[in-house]
GUFI-455635 format. One record per residue (C-alpha): x, y, z; residue in three letters. Coordinates in steps of 0.02 Angstrom, whole numbers, plus 50000, padded with zeros to 5 digits. Each point is the difference from the previous one (the first is absolute). Example, Ala and Ser with C-alpha at 12.3 -4.5 7.8 and 13.67 -1.06 7.14 Angstrom:
! GUFI-455635
506154977550390ALA/500695017249967SER/
//
This chain:
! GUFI-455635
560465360456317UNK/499044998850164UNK/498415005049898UNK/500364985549885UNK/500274986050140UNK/498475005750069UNK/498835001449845UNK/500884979149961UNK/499584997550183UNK/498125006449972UNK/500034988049820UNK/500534987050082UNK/498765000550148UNK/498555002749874UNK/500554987049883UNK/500014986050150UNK/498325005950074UNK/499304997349811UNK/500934983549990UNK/499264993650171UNK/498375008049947UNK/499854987749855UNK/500944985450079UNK/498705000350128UNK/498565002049890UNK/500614984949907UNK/500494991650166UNK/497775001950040UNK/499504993949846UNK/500424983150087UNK/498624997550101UNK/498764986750090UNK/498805005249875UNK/500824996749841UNK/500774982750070UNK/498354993350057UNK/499035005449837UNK/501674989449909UNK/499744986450124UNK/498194996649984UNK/500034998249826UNK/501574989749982UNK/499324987250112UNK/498324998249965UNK/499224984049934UNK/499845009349832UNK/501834998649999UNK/499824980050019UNK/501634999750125UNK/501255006749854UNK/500544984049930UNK/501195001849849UNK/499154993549828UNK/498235002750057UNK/498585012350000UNK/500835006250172UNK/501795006749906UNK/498905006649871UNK/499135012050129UNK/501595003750095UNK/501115004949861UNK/498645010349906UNK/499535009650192UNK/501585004350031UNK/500695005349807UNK/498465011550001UNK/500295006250173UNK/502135004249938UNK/499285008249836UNK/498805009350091UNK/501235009750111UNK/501045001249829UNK/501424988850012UNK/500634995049835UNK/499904983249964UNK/501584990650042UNK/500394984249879UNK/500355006649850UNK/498325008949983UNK/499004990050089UNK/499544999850183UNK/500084979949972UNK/501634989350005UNK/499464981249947UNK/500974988450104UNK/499804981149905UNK/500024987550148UNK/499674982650004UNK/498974987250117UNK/500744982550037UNK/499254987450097UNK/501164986550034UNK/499524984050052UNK/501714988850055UNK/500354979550023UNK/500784994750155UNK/501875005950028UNK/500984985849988UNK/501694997850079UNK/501344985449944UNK/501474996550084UNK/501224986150029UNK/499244995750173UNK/498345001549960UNK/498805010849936UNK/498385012950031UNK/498465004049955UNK/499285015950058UNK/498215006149989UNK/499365014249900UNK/499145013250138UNK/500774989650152UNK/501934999549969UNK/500075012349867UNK/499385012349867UNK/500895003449825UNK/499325010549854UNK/500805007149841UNK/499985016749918UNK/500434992349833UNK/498615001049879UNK/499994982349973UNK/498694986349994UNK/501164988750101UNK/501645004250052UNK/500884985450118UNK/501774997850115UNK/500794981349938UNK/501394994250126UNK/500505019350031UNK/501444998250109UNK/499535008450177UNK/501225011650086UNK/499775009250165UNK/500395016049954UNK/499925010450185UNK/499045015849989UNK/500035000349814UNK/500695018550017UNK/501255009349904UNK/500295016150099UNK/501965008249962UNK/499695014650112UNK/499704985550146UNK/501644991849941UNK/498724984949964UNK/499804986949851UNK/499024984150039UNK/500284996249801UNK/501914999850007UNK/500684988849887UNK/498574990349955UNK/499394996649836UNK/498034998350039UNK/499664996749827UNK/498594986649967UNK/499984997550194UNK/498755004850128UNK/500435009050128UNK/499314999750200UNK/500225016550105UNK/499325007050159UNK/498785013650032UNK/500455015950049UNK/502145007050039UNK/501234994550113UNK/499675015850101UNK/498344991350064UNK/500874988950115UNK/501695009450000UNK/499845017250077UNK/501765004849924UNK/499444994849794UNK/499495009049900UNK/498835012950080UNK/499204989250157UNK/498354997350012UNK/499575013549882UNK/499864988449828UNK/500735004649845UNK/499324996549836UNK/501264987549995UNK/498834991550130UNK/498554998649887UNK/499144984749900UNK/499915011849870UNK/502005002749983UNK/500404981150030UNK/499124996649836UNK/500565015249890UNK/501954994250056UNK/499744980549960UNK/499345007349810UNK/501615011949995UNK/500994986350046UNK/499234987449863UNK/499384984850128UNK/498494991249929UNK/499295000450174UNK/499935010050177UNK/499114993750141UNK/499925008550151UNK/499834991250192UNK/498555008450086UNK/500035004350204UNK/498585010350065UNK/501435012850099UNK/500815002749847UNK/498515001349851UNK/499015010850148UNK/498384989549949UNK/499784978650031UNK/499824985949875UNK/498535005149960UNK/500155013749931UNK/501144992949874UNK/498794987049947UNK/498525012449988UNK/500905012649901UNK/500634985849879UNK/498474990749991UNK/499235013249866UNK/500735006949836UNK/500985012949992UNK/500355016849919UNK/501695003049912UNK/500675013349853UNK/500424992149856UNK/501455005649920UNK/500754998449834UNK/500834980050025UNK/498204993350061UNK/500825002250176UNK/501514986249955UNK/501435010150089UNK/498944994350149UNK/500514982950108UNK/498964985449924UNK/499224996950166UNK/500075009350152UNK/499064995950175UNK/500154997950188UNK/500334984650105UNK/499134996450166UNK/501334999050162UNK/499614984150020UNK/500304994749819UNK/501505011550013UNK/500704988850143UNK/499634981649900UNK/500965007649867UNK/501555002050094UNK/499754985850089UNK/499874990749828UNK/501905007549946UNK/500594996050142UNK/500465018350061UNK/499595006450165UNK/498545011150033UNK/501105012550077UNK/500615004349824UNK/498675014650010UNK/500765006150138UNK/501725000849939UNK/499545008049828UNK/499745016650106UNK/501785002650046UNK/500965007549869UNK/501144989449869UNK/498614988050025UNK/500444985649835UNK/498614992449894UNK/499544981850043UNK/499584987649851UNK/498744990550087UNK/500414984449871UNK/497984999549972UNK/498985001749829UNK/498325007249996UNK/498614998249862UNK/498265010049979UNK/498865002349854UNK/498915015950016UNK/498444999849898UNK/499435019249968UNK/498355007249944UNK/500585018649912UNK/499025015149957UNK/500665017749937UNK/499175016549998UNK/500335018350053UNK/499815010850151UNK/500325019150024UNK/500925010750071UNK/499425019450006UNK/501355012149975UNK/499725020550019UNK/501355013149975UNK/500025017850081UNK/501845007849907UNK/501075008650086UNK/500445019549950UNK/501814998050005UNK/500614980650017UNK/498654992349920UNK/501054983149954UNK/500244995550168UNK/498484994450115UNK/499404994750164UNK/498674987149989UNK/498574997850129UNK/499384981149979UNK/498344989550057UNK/499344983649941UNK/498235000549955UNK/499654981149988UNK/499514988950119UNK/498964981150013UNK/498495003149908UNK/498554987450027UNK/500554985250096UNK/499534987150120UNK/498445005050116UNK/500195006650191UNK/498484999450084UNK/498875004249839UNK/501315012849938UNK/501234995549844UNK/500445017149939UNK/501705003750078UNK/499995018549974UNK/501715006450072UNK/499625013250078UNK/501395003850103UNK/501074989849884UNK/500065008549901UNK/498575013049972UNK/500955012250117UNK/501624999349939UNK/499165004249818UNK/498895014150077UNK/501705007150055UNK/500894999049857UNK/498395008749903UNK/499985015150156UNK/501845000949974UNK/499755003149813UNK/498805014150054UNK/501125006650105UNK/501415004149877UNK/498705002849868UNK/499315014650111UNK/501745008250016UNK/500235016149915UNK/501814996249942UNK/500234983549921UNK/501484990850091UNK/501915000749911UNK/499994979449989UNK/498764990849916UNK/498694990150092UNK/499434983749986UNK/498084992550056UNK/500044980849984UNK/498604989250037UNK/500754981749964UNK/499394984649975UNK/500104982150077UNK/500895005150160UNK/499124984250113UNK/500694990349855UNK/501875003750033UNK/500125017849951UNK/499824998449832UNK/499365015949937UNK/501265009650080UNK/501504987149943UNK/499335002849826UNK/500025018450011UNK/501835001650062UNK/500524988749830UNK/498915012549915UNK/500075014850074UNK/499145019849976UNK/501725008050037UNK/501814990450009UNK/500344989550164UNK/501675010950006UNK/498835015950004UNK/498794993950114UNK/500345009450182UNK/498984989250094UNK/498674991050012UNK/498435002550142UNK/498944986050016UNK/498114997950080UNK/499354986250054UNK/498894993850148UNK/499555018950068UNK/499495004350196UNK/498175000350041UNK/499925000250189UNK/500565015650041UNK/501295014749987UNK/501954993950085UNK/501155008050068UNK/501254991149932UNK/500104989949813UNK/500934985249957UNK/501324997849882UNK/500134981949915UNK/501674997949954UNK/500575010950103UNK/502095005749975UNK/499804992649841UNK/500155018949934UNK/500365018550022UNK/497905000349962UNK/500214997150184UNK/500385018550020UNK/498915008649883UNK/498624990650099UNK/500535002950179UNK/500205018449924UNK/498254999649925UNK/499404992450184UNK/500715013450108UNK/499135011949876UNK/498364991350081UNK/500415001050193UNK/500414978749947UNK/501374986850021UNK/500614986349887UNK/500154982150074UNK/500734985449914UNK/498974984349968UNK/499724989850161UNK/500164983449893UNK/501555002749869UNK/500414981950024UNK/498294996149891UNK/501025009849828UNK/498485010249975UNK/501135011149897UNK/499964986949866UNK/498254998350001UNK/499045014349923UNK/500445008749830UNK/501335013450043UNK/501054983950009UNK/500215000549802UNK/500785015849990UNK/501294995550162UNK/500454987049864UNK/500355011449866UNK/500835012650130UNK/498755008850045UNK/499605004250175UNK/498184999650057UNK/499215006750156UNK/498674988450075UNK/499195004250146UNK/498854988950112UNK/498525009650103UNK/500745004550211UNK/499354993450131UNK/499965013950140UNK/498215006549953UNK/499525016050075UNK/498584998550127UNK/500324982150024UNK/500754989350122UNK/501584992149972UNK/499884983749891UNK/498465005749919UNK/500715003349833UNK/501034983549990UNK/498444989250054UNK/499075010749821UNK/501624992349918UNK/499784982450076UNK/498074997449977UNK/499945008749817UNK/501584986149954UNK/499004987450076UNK/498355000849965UNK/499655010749856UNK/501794999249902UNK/499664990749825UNK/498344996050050UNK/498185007949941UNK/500025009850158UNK/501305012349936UNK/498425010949976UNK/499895019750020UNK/498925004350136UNK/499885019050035UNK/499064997450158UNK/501784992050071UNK/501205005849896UNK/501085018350081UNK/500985005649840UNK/500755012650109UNK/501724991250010UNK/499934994849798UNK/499825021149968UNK/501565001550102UNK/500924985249941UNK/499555004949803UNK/500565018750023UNK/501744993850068UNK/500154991249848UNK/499505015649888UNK/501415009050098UNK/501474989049967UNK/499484998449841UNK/499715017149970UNK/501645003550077UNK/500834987349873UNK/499335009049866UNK/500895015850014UNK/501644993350046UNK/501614996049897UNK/500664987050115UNK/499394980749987UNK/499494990350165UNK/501384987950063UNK/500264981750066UNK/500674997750144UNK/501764989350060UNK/499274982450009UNK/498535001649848UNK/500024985849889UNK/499635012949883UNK/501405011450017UNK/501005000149854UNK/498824993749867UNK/500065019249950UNK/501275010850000UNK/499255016250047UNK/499294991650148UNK/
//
C-alpha cells in the first residue's frame, strides 16, 4: 500500500511538472514579438483605418481568418471563419420639435435644443400630437423594488426620462455612484420600445451623461449604424432623441410642473407626471443596407466540447475621415489593433498546448463595436455555441502600451466571480487587481462583453493599471489621460515602436490566457454577484 501511495505520489508530481511544462510554453508563445508583428499590420495605412464596408474590412477580416486557419482553428460559423452580420446606415435629418399646449407652445431647434433619429427603416417616419409623459428614470429594475412604468399605458405617447439611476445622486439607490445599465441611454430606449411608446426622449446633464452637449450633437449629427432585423427595425420607438437642459426646463415650465420634478423622480414610488403637452416631429431619413463581418474560429474541447469560453475583440474602427493636420487615415491602433493582436496571441497560445482544453473555445473578432457593439450583439442572437453553454466571456479591447503594472484594472469590477479567477490569475504574476477609478462613467456597458452580460453571460474586462514599474507615481494615469485626449478616435492612434513598451500588454494578455485557460478545464460556470442586474437572467448563474 505504501508502495502504491508513493508510486500515485511520483504520477502525480510528474504529471503537474508536464502540465506546467506546457502551460508555460503556451503561456510564452504570447509575446512582444508576436503582438507588435499583429499590431503593425493591423494598423497600417494599407488597412485604411478598418472601416466596415470598405477596402479596410476587406483586409482585416481576410488577415486575421488566414492568421486563425493558419494555427488550425476550425472555422467557426457553420464552416466558415465568416459570420455576415446585415446592418443598416441611416442618416436622419429631423424638423423642429414642436411642443403644443394649452398655455402656449414651443419650438425647439434641431442641434441646439435637441436631437431625434429613428431606427425604423423608413423614408419618413413622424410623432403627430404624441401625448408627452415624464416618465422618471425610464427604468424597470424588480430586483431594485423599482418601476418608473407602473401603471402607465405609454402606448402612442412619448416618453421623457433622465440620464443615468437614482443611485447617481442617491448614495442609498440602487448601487451609488457605480451606474447600472439601468443608467444608460442605451437601456432608456430599449425599455420605451418594450413598453410600446412611440417616443423616448431623454434630458441631458453633463454629471450624469459623463460627456457635455456637445457631444450629443456631434455624435447625432452623422448617420448611424444599426442591425436590421427581421420587422425593418419597427419594434423600435418611432423616434427617439435627447433634449438639451435648458429645453428640458422650458418644457416643464410650459406644463406648468416644477423643475424639481427631476429631483423627486429619484426617490422611490416616484408617480409618472402627464405633462398635458403634445409634441410633433417629422424625420426625413436617407437609408442604405449592406453587410459587415464578424470572424469566428473554434478550437473543440476533448471532453465538453458544447460548452465554450469565448475570447472577444472588435476589429473595426473609423476608416478614412476628416483630416488632422494632413492625416485622415484613423488607423486604431490602440483601439483596437491591440486588443485584436491579443486575441490572435491568445489563439496561439491554446493552439500550442499539447492537450486540447475539455470546453470548447471560442476566437471572435466582431464587427461595428464604435458603432454600438453591433457585431458582438449580433453574435450573441446568433451564436457558435448556446448562450446557456457559454462559461464566460473575456473581452480585449484598448490594450497597455506604456509599460508592465503592478497592478491591472478590472472594469466592472464585483459585477462577477471573474473577479476571482483574475485576482487568482494576478497573484500568479507577483500582481493586484484594482477596480476602475471612474465606475460612475458605466464603462461596463460600453465595450462588447456587454452583449453576453445581456444574455447572462458574465464577461471579464480589464482596463490597463496604472502603478508602472520604474515609474513615478501618476505616470501611468497621465499615459491614460493624454492617449484619451489627444490621440483617442483621432488619426494619431498610430503604432509607434520607438514609444510604444508592450511589456505590460505581454503581462496583461497572459492573465487573460490563464483565466481562460483555467475556465476551460473546469465543470463549474462563473457567477454574478448579489446586486448584478444580470443575476438571474440564467439559472445556472
Amino acid at each position: 500500500m505504501k508502495r502504491s501511495i508513493f508510486f500515485l505520489a511520483i504520477t502525480a508530481t510528474i504529471y503537474n511538472s508536464c502540465a506546467n511544462a506546457q502551460n508555460n510554453e503556451a503561456v510564452n508563445a504570447i509575446n512582444a514579438g508576436n503582438l507588435s508583428a499583429h499590431i503593425k499590420v493591423l494598423a497600417s495605412d494599407a488597412f485604411e483605418g478598418r472601416k466596415p464596408f470598405t477596402r479596410g474590412e476587406d483586409s482585416a477580416i481576410n488577415y486575421i481568418a488566414a492568421e486563425f486557419k493558419k494555427m488550425g482553428l476550425q472555422p467557426g460559423n457553420n464552416g466558415s471563419y465568416f459570420q455576415e452580420v446585415p446592418m443598416v446606415s441611416i442618416l436622419s435629418k429631423p424638423t423642429d420639435f414642436r411642443i403644443q399646449g394649452e398655455k402656449g407652445s414651443l419650438t425647439f431647434r434641431y442641434g441646439t435644443d435637441f436631437v431625434a433619429a429613428t431606427r425604423r427603416i423608413q423614408p419618413q417616419v413622424q410623432l403627430e400630437n404624441s401625448e408627452l409623459v415624464f416618465a422618471g428614470y425610464g427604468i424597470v429594475a424588480p430586483e431594485y423594488g423599482w418601476n418608473d412604468y407602473a401603471g402607465l399605458d405609454v402606448k402612442g405617447k412619448t416618453v421623457i426620462v433622465l440620464i443615468n439611476d437614482p443611485g447617481q445622486l442617491s448614495p442609498g439607490q440602487f448601487r451609488g455612484k457605480n451606474m447600472t445599465y439601468y443608467g444608460r441611454w442605451t437601456y432608456k430606449f430599449e425599455e420605451a420600445s418594450r413598453q410600446g411608446a412611440a417616443g423616448v426622449i431623454i434630458i441631458h446633464n453633463e454629471a450624469g451623461a459623463s460627456y457635455p452637449w456637445s457631444v450629443v450633437r456631434n455624435g447625432w449629427a452623422n448617420s448611424k449604424l444599426h442591425l436590421e432585423s427581421a420587422d425593418g427595425n419597427t419594434h423600435r420607438t418611432v423616434v427617439e432623441g435627447w433634449f438639451s437642459q435648458d429645453a428640458a426646463k422650458q418644457l416643464f415650465e410650459l406644463a406648468g410642473v416644477s423643475p424639481s420634478i427631476m429631483e423627486q423622480a429619484r426617490e422611490k414610488g416616484f408617480k409618472p407626471v402627464d405633462l398635458h403637452l403634445k409634441a410633433s416631429v417629422l424625420i426625413n431619413n436617407t437609408i442604405q443596407q449592406s453587410t459587415s463581418h464578424n470572424v469566428v474560429a473554434t478550437l473543440p474541447g476533448s471532453k465538453q466540447p458544447d460548452q465554450c469560453i469565448v475570447y472577444s475583440a472588435h476589429w473595426d474602427h473609423f476608416g478614412i475621415g476628416p483630416v488632422i493636420n494632413g492625416d485622415s487615415i484613423y488607423n486604431g491602433a490602440v483601439d483596437n489593433a491591440t486588443g485584436t493582436a491579443g486575441l490572435l496571441a491568445i489563439a496561439k497560445a491554446f493552439t500550442s498546448l499539447n492537450k486540447r482544453p475539455e470546453r470548447s473555445v471560442v476566437f471572435l473578432s466582431v464587427t461595428g463595436e464604435e458603432q454600438g457593439l453591433l457585431g458582438s450583439e449580433y453574435y450573441v442572437q446568433h451564436p457558435a455555441f448556446k448562450m446557456e453553454n457559454t462559461v464566460a466571456n473575456i473581452n480585449l479591447d484598448v490594450l497597455n502600451t506604456f509599460g508592465k503594472t503592478s497592478d491591472v484594472t478590472i472594469i466592472g469590477y464585483g459585477q462577477s466571480t471573474l473577479d476571482e479567477y483574475a485576482k487568482a490569475a494576478a497573484s500568479k504574476q507577483g500582481r493586484i487587481i484594482v477596480p476602475e477609478a471612474h465606475p460612475e462613467g458605466g464603462w461596463f456597458f460600453r465595450s462588447d462583453h456587454f452583449n453576453f452580460a445581456k444574455k447572462g453571460v458574465p464577461g471579464l474586462y480589464i482596463g490597463p493599471g496604472t502603478k508602472v514599474i520604474g515609474k513615478p507615481e501618476g505616470y501611468g494615469a497621465e499615459q491614460i489621460k493624454q492617449y484619451n485626449s489627444t490621440r483617442y478616435h483621432t488619426p494619431k492612434d498610430e503604432y509607434n515602436p520607438a514609444t510604444w513598451d508592450l511589456s505590460g500588454m505581454v503581462t496583461d494578455v497572459r492573465l487573460l490566457f490563464l483565466v481562460g485557460y483555467r475556465l476551460s478545464n473546469e465543470n463549474s460556470f462563473p457567477k454574478w454577484k448579489s446586486g448584478s442586474e444580470f443575476k438571474g437572467i440564467q439559472k445556472n448563474r
